[in-house]
Structure formats: C-alpha cells, structure tokens
Backbone as CSV, one residue per row, in Angstrom:
resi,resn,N_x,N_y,N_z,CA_x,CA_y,CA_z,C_x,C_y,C_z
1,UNK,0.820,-1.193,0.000,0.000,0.000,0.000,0.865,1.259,0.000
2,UNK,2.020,1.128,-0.208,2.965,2.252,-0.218,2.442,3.211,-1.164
3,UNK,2.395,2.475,-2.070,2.102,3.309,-3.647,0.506,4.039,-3.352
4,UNK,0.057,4.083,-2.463,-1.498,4.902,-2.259,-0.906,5.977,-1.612
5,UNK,-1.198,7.522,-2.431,-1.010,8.666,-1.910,-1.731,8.817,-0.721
6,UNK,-1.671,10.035,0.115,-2.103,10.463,0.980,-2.429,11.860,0.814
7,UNK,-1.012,12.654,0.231,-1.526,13.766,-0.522,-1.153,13.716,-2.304
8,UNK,-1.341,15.000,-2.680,-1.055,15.151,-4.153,-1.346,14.020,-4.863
9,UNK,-2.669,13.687,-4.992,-3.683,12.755,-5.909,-3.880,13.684,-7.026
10,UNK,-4.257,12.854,-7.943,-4.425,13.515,-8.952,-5.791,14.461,-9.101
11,UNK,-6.775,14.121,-8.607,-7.628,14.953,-8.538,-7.610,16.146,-7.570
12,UNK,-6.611,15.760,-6.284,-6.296,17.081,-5.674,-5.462,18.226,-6.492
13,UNK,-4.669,17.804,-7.270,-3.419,18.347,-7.638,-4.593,19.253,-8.987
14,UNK,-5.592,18.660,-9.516,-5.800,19.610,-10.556,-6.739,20.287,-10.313
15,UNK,-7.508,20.417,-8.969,-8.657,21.189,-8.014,-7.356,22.258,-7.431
16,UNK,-6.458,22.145,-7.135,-5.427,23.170,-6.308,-5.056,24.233,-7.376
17,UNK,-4.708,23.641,-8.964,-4.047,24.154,-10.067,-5.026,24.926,-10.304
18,UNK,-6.312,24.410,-10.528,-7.095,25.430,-10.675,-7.689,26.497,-9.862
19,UNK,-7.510,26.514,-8.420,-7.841,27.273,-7.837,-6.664,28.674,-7.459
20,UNK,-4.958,27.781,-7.697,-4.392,28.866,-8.093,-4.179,29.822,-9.218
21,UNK,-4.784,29.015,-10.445,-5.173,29.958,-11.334,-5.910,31.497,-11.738
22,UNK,-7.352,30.959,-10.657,-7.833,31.835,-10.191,-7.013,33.163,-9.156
23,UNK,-5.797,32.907,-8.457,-5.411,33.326,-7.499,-5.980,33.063,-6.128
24,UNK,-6.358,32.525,-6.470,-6.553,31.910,-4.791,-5.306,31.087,-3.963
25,UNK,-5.045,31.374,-3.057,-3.760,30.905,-2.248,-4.230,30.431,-1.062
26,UNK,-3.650,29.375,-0.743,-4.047,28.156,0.290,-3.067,27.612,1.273
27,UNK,-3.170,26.397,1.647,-1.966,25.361,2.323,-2.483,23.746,2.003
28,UNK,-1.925,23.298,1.894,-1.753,22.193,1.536,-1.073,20.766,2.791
29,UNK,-2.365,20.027,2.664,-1.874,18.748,4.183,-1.580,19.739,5.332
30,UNK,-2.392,20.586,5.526,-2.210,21.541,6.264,-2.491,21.237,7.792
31,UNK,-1.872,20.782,9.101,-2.420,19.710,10.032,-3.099,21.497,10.849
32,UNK,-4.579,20.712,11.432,-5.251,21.712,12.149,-4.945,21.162,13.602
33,UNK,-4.969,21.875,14.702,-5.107,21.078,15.914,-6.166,21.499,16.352
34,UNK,-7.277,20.845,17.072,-8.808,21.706,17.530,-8.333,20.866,18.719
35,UNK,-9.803,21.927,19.302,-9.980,21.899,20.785,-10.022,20.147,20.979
36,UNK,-9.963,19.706,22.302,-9.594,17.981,22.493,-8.512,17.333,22.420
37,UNK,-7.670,17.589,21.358,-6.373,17.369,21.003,-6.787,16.631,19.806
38,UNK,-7.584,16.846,19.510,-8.289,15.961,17.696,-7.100,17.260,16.705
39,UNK,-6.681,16.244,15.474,-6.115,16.537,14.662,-6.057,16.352,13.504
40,UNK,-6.781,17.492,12.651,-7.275,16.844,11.494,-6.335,18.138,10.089
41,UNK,-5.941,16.879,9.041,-5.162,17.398,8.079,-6.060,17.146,6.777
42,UNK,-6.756,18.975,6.389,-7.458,19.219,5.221,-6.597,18.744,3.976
43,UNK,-6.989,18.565,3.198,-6.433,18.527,1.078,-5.634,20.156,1.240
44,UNK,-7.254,20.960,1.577,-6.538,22.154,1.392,-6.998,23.088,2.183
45,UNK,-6.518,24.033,3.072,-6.926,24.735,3.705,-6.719,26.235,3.423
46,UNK,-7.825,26.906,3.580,-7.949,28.516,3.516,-8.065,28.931,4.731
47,UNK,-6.683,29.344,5.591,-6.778,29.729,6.769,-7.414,30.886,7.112
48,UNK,-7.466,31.949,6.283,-7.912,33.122,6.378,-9.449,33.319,6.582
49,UNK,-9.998,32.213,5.921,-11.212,32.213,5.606,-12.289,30.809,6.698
50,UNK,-11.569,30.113,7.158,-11.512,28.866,7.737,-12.408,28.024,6.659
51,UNK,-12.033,27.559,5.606,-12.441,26.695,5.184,-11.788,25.821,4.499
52,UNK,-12.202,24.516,5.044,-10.933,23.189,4.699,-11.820,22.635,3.655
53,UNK,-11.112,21.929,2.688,-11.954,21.277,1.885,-10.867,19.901,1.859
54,UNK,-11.452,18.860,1.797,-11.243,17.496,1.241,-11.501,16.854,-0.135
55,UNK,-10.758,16.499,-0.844,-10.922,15.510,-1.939,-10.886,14.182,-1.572
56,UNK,-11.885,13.355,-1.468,-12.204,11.982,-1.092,-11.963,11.312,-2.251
57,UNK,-11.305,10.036,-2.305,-11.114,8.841,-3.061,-12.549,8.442,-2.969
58,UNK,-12.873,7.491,-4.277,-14.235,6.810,-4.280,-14.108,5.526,-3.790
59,UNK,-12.913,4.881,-3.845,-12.101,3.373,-2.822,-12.235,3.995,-1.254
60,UNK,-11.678,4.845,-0.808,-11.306,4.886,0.556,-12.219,5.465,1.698
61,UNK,-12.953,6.061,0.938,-14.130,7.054,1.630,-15.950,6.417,1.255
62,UNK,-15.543,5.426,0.478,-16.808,4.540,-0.069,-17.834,5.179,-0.616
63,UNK,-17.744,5.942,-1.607,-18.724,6.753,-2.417,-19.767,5.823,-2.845
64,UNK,-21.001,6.174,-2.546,-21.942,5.742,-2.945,-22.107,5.207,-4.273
65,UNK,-21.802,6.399,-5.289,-22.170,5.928,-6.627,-20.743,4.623,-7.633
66,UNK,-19.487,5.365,-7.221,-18.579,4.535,-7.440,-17.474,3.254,-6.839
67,UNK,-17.686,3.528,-5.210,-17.329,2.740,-4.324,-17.262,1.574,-4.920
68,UNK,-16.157,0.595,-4.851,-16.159,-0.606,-4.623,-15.973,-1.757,-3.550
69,UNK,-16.902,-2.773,-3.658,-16.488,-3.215,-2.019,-15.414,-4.718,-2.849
70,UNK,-14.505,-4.829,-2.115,-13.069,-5.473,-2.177,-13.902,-6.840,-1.760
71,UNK,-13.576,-7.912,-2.424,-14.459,-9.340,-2.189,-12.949,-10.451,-1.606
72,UNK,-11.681,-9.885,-1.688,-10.859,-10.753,-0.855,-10.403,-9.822,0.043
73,UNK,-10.072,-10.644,0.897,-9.824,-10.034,2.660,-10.878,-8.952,2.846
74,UNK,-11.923,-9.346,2.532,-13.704,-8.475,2.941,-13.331,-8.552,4.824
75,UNK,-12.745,-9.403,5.655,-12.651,-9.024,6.869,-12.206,-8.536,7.159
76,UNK,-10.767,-7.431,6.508,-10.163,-6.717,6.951,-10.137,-5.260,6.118
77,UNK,-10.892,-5.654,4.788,-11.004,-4.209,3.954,-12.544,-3.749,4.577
78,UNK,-13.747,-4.686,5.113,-15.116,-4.039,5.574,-15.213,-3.145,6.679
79,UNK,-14.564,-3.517,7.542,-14.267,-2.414,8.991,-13.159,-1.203,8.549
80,UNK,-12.526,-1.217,7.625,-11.570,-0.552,7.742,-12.101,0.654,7.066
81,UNK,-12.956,0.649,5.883,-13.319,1.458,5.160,-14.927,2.020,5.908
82,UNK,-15.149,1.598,6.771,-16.734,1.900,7.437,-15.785,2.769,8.576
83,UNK,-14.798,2.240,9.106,-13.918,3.572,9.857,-13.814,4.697,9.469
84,UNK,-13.077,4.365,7.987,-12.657,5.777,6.973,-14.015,7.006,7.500
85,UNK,-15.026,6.453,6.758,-16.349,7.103,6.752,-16.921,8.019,8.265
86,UNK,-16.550,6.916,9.009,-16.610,7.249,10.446,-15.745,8.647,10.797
87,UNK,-14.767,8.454,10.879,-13.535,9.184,11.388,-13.807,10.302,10.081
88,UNK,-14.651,10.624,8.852,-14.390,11.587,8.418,-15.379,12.285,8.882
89,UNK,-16.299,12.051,9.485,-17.749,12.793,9.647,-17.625,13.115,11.257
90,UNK,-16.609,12.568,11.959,-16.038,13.044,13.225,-15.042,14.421,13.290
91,UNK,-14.387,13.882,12.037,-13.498,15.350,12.030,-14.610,16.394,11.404
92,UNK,-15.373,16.077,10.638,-16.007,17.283,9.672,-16.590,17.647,11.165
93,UNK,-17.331,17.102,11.996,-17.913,17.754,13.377,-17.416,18.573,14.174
94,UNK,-15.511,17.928,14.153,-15.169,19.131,15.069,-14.425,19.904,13.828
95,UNK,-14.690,20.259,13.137,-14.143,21.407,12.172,-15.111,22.546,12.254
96,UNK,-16.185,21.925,12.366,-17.453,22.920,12.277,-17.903,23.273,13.515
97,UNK,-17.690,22.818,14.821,-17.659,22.907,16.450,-16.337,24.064,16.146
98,UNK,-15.402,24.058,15.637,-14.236,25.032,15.755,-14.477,26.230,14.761
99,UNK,-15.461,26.255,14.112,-15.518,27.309,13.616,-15.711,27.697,11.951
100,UNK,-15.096,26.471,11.487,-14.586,25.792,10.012,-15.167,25.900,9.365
101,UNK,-15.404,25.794,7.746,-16.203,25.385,6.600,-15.567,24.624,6.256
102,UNK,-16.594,23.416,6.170,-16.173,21.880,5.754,-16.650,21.749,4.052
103,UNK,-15.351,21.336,3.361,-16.192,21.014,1.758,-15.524,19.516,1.547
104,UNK,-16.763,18.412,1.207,-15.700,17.398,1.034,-16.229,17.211,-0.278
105,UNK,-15.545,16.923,-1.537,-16.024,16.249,-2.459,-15.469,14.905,-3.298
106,UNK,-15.768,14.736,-3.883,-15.563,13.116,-4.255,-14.495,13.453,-5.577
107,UNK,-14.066,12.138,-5.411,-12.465,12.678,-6.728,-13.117,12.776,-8.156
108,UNK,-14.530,12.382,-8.257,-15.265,11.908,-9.667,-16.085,13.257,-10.410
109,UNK,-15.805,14.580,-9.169,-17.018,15.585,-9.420,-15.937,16.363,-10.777
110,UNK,-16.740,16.540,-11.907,-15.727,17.480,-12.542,-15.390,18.713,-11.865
111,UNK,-14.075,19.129,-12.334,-12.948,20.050,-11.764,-13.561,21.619,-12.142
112,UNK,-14.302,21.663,-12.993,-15.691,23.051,-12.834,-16.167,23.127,-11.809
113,UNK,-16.954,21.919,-11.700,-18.148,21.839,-10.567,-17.283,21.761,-9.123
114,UNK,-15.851,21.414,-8.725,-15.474,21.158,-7.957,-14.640,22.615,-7.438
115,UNK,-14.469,23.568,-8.279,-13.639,25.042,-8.205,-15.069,25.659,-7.772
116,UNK,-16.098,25.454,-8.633,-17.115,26.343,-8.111,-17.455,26.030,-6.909
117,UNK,-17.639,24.944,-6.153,-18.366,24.668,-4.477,-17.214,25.414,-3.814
118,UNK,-16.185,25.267,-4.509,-14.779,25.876,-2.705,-14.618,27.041,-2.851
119,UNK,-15.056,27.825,-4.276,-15.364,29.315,-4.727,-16.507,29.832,-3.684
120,UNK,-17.668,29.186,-3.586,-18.825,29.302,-3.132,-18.339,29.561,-1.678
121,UNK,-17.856,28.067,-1.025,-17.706,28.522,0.297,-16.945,29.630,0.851
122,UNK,-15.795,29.853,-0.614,-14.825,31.339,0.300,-15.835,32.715,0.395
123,UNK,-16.963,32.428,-0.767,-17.644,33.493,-0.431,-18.426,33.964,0.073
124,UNK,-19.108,32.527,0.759,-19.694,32.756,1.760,-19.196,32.825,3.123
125,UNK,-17.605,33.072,2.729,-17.527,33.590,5.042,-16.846,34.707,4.645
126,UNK,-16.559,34.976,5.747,-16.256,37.054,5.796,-14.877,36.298,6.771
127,UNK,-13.542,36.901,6.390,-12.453,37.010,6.826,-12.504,37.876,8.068
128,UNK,-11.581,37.297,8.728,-11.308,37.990,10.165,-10.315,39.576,10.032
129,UNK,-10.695,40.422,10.623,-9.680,41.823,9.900,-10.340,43.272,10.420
130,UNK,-9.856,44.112,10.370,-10.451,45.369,11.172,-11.355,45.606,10.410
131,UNK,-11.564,45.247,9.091,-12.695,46.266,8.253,-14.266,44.909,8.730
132,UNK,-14.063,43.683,9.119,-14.977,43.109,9.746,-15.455,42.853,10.623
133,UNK,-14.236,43.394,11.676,-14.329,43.745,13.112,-15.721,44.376,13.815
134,UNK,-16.357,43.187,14.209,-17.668,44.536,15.059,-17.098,45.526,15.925
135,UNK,-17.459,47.280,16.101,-16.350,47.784,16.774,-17.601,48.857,16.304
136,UNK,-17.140,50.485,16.553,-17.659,51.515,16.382,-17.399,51.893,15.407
137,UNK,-16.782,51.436,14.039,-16.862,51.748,13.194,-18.138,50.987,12.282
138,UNK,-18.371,49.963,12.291,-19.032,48.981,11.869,-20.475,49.509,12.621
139,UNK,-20.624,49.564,14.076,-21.857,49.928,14.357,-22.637,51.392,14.402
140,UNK,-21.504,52.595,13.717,-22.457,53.989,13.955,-23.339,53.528,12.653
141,UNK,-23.348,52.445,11.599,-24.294,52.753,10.164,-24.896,50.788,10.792
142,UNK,-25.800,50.884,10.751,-26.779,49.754,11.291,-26.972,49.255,9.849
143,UNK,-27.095,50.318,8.984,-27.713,50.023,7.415,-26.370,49.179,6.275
144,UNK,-25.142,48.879,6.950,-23.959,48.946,6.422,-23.961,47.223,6.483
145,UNK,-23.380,46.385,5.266,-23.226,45.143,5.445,-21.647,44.662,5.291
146,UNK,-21.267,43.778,6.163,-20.169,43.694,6.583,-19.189,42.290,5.453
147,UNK,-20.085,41.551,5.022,-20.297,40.187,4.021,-20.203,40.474,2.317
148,UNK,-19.723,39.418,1.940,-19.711,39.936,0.537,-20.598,40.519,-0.213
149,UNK,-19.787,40.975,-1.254,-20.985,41.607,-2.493,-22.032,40.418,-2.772
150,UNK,-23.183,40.673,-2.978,-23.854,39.665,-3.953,-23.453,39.388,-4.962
151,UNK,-23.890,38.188,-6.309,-23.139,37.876,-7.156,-23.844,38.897,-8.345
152,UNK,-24.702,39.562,-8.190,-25.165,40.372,-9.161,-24.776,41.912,-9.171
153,UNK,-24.185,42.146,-7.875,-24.146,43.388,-7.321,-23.145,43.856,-8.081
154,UNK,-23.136,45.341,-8.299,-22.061,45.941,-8.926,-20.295,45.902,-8.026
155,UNK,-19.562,46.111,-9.260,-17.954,45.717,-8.320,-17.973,44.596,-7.844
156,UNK,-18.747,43.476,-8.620,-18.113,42.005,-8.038,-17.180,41.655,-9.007
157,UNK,-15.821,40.786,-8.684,-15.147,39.876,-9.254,-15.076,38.539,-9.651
158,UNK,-14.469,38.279,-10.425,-14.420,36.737,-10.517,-13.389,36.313,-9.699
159,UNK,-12.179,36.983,-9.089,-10.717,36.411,-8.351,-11.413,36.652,-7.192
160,UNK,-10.024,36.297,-6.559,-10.240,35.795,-5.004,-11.454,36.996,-4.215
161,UNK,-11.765,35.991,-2.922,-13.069,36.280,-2.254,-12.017,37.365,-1.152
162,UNK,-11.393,37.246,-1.040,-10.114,38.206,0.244,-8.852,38.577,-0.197
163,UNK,-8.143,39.900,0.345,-7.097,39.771,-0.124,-6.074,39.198,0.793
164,UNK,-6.749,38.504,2.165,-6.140,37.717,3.124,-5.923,36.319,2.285
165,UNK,-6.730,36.001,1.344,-6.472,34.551,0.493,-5.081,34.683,-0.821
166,UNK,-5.167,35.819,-0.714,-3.966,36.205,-1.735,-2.515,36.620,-1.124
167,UNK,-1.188,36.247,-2.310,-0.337,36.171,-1.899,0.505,37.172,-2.575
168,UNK,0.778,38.588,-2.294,1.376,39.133,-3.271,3.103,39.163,-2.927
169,UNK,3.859,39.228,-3.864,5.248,39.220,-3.426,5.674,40.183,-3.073
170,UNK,6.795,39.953,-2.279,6.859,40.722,-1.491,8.056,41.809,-1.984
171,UNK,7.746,42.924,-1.108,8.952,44.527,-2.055,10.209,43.905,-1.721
172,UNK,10.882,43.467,-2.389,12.396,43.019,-2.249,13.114,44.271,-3.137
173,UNK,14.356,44.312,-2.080,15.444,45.813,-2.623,16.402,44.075,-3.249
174,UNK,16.912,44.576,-4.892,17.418,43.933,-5.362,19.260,43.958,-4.522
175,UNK,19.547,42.951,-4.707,21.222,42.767,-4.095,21.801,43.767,-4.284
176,UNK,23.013,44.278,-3.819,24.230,45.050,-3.991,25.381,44.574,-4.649
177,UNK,25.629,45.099,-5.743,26.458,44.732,-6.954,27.502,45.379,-6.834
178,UNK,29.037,44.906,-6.404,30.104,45.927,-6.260,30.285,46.562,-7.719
179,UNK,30.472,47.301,-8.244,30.805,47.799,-9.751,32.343,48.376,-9.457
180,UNK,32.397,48.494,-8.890,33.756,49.459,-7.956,35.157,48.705,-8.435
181,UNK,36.013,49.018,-8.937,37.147,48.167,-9.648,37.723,48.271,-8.138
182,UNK,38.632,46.816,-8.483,39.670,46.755,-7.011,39.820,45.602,-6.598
C-alpha cells in the first residue's frame, strides 16, 4: 500500500491548479489542531477564511455511486473502510464545532463543478480583519453590510473572495552589486 497517496492525488493536484489559477492561495496537508487534542489534516486549507476542503477517493471514503467493495480479505477491507467514513464525519464535526467550513467532495465531481463549491464557500464567510471587526466603526451605520458583495451586485469579481487569500510578493530591494574596480 505504499504506492497509495495520501496527498497530491491527482484529482487534488488539478482542483489546487485550478484554484491557483484563479489566485486563490491556500496550504496544503495543512495539520489543524482543535480543541480535544483531535487533529485533522485538510487537502486544502484557507486559513484566512476557515475553510478546509477534502478531496475523497471513491475506494477509501466509499462513495456511494462509485465505491467498490473489495471481495478478498472483505474481513479486513469491511471495517476498515466503514472507519474511513466514520472518522471523516467526526473530524467534519469538530471542524465545524471550531468554527470551520467543511467542503468534502468526491475525486469523480468534474474540476468546474469542484472550483465552483470551494469558490462558493470562500464566499460565503467574511475574513477575520479590522474592516470586519464589530467595533464603532461597523456599528455607527446599522444600514452597512459587513459580508460579501452579492453575485449580481455591482464591483463584483471573478478572483479571489479576500485579499487575506492572496499572496502578493513581497517589495524586495534587489542585491548590492560591487561595480567598484579593485
């Protein structure tokens, strides 16, 4: 079983490509520690935004529609994979007890449909930051919304949902070049 990834599957690797395309910037096997001492390591995590998403195998996570059930050593592949299932819907609990947006999807969803749900969820949470800060700036206008644009609303984008999700490089002063004979 060596040869079974853990990370950088192929369906992770072209859900990530495409989401850095977009500019969206992430972490990767990113280990969370939550409250309990439970420890759970997303596909990909948007710390800024708290939302982890998972790419599930259709073997390991037992997808309904493509799952296969293994007919030699059924006594040791049947418990093992009813665990998988177990232990993922335990962590998705305390991800979401901690605060999280949980996205899990299956390795089979096309890579459209699979950019648009983790698109969806960045835009549906509001980043942590002074301009979201409840505070007296936020509360002298009651009429003022603190959450994204709507998708129809004027000044929406197609790139990233934050500029906490983005990574711009950073002002580097280029080296010092002696020119100076000697």
């Amino acid at each position: 079983m060596r040869a079974n990834r853990r990370t950088d599957t192929k369906p992770e690797l072209a859900l990530r490509h495409a989401l850095h395309r977009l500019g969206y910037r992430y972490r990767k096997d990113y280990r969370l520690d939550l409250d309990g001492g439970r420890r759970v390591r997303p596909d990909i995590a948007f710390t800024a935004r708290k939302v982890a998403v998972f790419v599930d195998g259709c073997f390991w996570h037992a997808c309904p529609e493509h799952g296969s059930k293994p007919r030699a050593n059924e006594w040791y592949w049947g418990p093992k994979l009813i665990k998988n299932v177990e232990r993922d819907r335990v962590n998705d609990a305390a991800l979401i007890l901690a605060g999280w947006t949980v996205v899990r999807l299956w390795e089979h969803v096309p890579i459209d449909e699979a950019v648009g749900t983790v698109v969806t969820a960045l835009t549906a949470t509001v980043p942590p930051g002074p301009a979201n800060a409840p505070g007296p700036a936020n509360a002298a206008d009651p009429g003022t919304s603190t959450g994204p644009a709507s998708p129809a609303g004027p000044g929406t984008s197609t790139g990233p949902a934050s500029p906490s999700d983005r990574t711009e490089p950073p002002n580097r002063i280029p080296p010092a070049t002696d020119d100076s004979p000697g």
